[in-house]
C-alpha positions as CSV (number, residue, x, y, z in Angstrom):
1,X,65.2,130.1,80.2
2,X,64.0,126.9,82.5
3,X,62.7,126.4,85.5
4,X,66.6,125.7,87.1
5,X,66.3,121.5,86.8
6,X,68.6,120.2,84.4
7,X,67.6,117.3,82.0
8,X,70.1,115.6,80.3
9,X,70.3,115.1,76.3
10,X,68.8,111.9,76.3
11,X,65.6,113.0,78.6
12,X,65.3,116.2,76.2
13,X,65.3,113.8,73.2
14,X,63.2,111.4,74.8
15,X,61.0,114.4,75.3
16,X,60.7,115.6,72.5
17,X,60.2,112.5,70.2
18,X,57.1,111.6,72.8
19,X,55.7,115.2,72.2
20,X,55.9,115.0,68.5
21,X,55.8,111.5,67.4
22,X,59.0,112.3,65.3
23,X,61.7,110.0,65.6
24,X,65.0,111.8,65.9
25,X,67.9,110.9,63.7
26,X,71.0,110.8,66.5
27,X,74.3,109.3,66.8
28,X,75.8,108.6,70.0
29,X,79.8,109.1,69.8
30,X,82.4,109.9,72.9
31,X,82.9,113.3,73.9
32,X,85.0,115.8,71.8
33,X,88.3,117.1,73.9
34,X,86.8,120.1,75.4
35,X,82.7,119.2,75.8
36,X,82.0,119.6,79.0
37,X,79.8,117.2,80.9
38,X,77.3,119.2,82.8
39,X,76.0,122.8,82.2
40,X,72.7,124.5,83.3
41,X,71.5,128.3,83.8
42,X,70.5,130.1,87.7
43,X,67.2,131.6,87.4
44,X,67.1,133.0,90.2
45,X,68.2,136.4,88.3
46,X,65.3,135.8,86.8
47,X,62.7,135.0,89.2
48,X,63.8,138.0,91.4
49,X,65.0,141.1,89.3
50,X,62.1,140.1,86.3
51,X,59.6,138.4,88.3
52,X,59.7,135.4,85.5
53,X,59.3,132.2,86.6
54,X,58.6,129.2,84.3
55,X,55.1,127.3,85.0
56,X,55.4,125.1,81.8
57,X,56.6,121.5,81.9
58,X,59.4,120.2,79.5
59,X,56.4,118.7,77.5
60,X,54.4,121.5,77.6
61,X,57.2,123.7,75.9
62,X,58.4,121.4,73.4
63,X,54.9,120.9,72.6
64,X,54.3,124.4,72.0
65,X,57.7,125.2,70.2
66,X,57.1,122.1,67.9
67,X,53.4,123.6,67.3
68,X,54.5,126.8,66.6
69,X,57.2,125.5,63.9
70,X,54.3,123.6,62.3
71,X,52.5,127.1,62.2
72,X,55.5,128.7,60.6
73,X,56.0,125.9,57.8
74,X,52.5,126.0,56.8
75,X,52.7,129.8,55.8
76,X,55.6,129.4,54.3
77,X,58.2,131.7,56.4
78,X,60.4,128.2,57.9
């Protein structure tokens, strides 16, 4: 769940590498018959039936995901 503004692969990646200070291995290759080019989720199902809305930047939750994963690894469970 997001806050309804796409970000493409490349901003995600981008992202994330500057959250972590790990350098992602990618490849970049032509689409695959059937990728489609652009997909992203309404909220607004969300934000009126749950009364969840998203206050966290991109960073933020990366961040926090990546944090969490570090938790995880150092107890041994990932």
């Amino acid at each position: 769940m997001g806050t309804g503004k796409g970000v493409s692969v490349f901003e995600l990646i981008n992202t994330f590498e500057k959250c972590t200070g790990v350098k992602l291995n990618y490849k970049v290759a032509p689409r695959r018959p059937g990728d489609i080019e652009k997909v992203w989720g309404n909220v607004d199902k969300a934000n009126k039936v749950l009364g969840w809305k998203a206050v966290h930047t991109l960073e933020e939750a990366l961040s926090s995901a990546w944090n969490w994963q570090k938790v995880l690894r150092e107890r041994g469970i990932m």
